[in-house]
C-alpha positions as CSV (number, residue, x, y, z in Angstrom):
1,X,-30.9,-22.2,83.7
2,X,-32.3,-25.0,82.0
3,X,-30.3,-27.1,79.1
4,X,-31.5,-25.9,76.0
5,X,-30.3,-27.3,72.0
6,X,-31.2,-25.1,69.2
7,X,-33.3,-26.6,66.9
8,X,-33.9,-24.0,64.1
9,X,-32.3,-20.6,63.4
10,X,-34.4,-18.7,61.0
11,X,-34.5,-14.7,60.3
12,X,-36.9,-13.9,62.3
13,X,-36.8,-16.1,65.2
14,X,-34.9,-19.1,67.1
15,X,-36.1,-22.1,68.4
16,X,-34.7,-24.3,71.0
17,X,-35.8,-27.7,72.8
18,X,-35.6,-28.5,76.3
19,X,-37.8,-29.2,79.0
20,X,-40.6,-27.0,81.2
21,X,-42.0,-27.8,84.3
22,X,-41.3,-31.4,83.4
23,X,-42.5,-31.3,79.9
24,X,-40.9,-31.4,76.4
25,X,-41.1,-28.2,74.7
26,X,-40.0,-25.5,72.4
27,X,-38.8,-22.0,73.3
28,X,-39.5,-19.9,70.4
29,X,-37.5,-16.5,70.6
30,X,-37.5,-13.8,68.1
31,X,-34.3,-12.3,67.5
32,X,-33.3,-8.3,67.2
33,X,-33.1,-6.1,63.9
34,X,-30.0,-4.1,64.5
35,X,-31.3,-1.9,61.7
36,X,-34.5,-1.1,63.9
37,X,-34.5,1.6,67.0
38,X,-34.1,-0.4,70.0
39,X,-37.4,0.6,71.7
40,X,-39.2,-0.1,68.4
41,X,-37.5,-3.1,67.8
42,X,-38.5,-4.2,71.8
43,X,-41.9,-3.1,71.1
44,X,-42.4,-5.1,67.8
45,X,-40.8,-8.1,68.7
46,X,-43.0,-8.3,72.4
47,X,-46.1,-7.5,70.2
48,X,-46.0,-10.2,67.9
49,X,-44.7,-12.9,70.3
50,X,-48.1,-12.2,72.2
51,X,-50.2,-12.0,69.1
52,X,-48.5,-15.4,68.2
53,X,-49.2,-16.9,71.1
54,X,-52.7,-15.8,71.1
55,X,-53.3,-17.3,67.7
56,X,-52.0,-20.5,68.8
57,X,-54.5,-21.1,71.7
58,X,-57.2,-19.7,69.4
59,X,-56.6,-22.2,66.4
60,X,-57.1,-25.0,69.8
61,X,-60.1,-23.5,70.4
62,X,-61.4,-24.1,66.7
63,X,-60.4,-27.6,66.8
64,X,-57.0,-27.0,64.7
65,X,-54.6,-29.1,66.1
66,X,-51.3,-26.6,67.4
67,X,-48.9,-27.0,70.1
68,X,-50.1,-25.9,73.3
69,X,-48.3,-22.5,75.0
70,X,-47.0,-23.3,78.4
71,X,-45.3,-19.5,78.9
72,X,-44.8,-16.0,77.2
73,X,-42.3,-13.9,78.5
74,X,-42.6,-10.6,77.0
75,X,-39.6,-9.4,78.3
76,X,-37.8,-12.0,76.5
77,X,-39.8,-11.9,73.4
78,X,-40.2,-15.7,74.2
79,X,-42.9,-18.7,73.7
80,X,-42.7,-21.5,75.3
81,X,-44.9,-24.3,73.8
82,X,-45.3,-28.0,73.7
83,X,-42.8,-29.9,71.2
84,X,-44.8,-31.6,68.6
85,X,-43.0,-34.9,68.2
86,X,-44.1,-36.0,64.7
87,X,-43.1,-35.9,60.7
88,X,-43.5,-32.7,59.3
89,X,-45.8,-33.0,56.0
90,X,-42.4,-32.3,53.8
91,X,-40.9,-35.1,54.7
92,X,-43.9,-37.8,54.5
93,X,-44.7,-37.0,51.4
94,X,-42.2,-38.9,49.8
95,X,-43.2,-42.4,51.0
96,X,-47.2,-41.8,50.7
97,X,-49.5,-44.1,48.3
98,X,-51.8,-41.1,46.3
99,X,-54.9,-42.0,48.4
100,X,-53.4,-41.1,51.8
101,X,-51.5,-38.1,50.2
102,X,-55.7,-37.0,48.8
103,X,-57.0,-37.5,52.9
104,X,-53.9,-36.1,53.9
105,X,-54.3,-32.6,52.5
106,X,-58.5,-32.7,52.4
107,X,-58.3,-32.3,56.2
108,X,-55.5,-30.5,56.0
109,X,-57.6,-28.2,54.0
110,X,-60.7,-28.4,56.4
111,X,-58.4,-27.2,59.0
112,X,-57.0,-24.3,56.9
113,X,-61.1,-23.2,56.5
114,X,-61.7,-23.8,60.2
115,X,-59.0,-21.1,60.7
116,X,-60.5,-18.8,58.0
117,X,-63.8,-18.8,59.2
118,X,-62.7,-18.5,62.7
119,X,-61.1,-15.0,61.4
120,X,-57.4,-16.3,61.5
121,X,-54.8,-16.6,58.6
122,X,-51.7,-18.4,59.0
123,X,-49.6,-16.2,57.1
124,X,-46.7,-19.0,56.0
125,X,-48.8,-22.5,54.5
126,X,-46.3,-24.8,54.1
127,X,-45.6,-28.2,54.6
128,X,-42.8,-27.5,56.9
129,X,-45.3,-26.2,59.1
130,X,-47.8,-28.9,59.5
131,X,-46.4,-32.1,61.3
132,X,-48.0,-35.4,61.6
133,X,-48.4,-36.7,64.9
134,X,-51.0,-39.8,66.7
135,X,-53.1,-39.4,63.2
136,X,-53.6,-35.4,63.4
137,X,-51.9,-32.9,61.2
138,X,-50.7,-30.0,63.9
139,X,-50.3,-26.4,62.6
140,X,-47.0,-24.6,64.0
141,X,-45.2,-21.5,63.2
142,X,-48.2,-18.6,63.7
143,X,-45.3,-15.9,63.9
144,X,-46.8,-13.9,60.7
145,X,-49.9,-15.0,61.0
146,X,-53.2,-12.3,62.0
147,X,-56.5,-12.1,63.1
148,X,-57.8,-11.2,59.7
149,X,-61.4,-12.1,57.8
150,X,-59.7,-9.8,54.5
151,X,-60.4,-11.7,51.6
152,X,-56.3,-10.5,50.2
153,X,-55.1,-12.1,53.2
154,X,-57.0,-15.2,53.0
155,X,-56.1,-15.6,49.3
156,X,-52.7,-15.3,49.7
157,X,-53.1,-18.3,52.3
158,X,-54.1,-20.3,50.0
159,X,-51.5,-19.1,47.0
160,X,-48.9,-19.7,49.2
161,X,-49.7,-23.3,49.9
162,X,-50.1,-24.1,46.2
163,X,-46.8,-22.1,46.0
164,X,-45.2,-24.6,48.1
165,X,-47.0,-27.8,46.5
166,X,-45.9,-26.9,43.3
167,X,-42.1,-26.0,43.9
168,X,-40.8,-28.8,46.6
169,X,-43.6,-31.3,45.6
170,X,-44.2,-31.4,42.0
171,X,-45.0,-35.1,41.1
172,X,-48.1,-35.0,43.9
173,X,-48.9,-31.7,43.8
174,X,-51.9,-31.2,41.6
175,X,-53.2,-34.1,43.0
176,X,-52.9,-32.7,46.9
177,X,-54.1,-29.0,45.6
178,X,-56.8,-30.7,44.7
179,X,-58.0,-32.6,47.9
180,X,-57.0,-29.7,50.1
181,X,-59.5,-27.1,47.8
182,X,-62.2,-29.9,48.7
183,X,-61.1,-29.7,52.4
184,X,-61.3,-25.8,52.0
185,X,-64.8,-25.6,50.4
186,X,-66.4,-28.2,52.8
187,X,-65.4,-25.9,55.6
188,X,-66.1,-22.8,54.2
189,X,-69.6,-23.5,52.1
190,X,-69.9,-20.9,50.1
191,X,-67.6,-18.4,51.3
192,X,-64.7,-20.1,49.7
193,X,-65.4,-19.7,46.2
194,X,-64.5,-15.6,46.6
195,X,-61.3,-16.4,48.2
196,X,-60.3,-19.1,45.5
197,X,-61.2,-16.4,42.9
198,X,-59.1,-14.0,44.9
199,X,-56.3,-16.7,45.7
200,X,-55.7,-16.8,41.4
201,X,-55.7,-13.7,41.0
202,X,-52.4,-13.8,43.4
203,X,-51.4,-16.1,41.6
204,X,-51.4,-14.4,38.0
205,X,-49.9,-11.8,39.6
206,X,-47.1,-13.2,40.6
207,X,-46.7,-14.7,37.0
208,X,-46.7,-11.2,36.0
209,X,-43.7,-9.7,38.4
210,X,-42.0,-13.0,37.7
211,X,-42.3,-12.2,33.9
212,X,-41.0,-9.2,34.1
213,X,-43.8,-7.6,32.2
């Protein structure tokens, strides 16, 4: 069996690096819920390691960069991909002029409408899961994303990623919210200004639960 060193242990899956036919990649492989039945928790897990791996290729295919799948093993409840050797978008923040951080996130937010109008929501927009690599921003970590044109779904896409701006990048974040928007709407035309509208409307009701009121 191929040498393999975990790279990320999260909740719902593991990820490990190592090679493949030759090639650097990632072997993505989500892990069991004792609390489920086993055959439902076999059946869940193989469904969405193939839906993930489907929205992967499709996002290539409407010109958002992602890594590319080499092997899924359904048995295993595994991906294997390509490894994305870059800077994730959390960490490059920090040493970026406000210019680059504006161009940065207005094509990040032209990709984020490419997906959307190509019927796909990402499910988890944060800048952990877009890395910088050769001048590209590349889109990883589909696992709870869905083929979806639900304007609920696509408004929480776009919550969650001013979510994020806000809470680990506060000094650029209006700033970036701002460029990506632009991003959005020049994809989208005039379909984005419903899902904005519906993206704060998340958003206040969030405020709400959080308020306790």
């Amino acid at each position: 069996m191929e040498k393999r060193a975990l790279i990320k242990k999260g909740a719902e899956a593991e990820l490990y690096g190592g090679e493949w036919l030759g090639y650097d990649a990632v072997f993505k492989r989500r892990v069991s819920k004792g609390y489920r039945n086993p055959d439902l928790d076999s059946m869940i897990r193989s469904s969405r390691t193939s839906l993930e791996s489907k929205l992967l290729g499709e996002a290539k295919r409407l010109g958002v960069p992602a890594p590319v799948v080499y092997f899924v093993d359904r048995q295993s409840h595994e991906i294997v991909m390509s490894r994305i050797q870059g800077v994730p978008v959390k960490n490059a923040l920090a040493g970026m002029s406000g210019g680059s951080i504006g161009a940065l996130f207005e094509r990040i937010g032209e990709q984020v409408g490419r997906l959307h109008a190509g019927g796909i929501v990402h499910g988890d927009l944060t800048t952990s899961n877009m890395i910088i690599c050769g001048g590209d921003v590349f889109f990883i970590d589909f696992g709870l994303g869905e083929h979806t044109r639900e304007l609920e779904a696509r408004g929480v896409d776009i919550h969650l990623m001013r979510r994020t701006l806000e809470s680990s990048h506060h000094s650029c974040a209006k700033a970036a919210y701002d460029a990506f928007i632009k991003g959005y709407c020049r994809t989208m035309g005039s379909a984005a200004a419903e899902v904005l509208a519906r993206a704060a409307e998340v958003r206040r009701r969030g405020r709400y639960v959080e308020g306790g009121r």
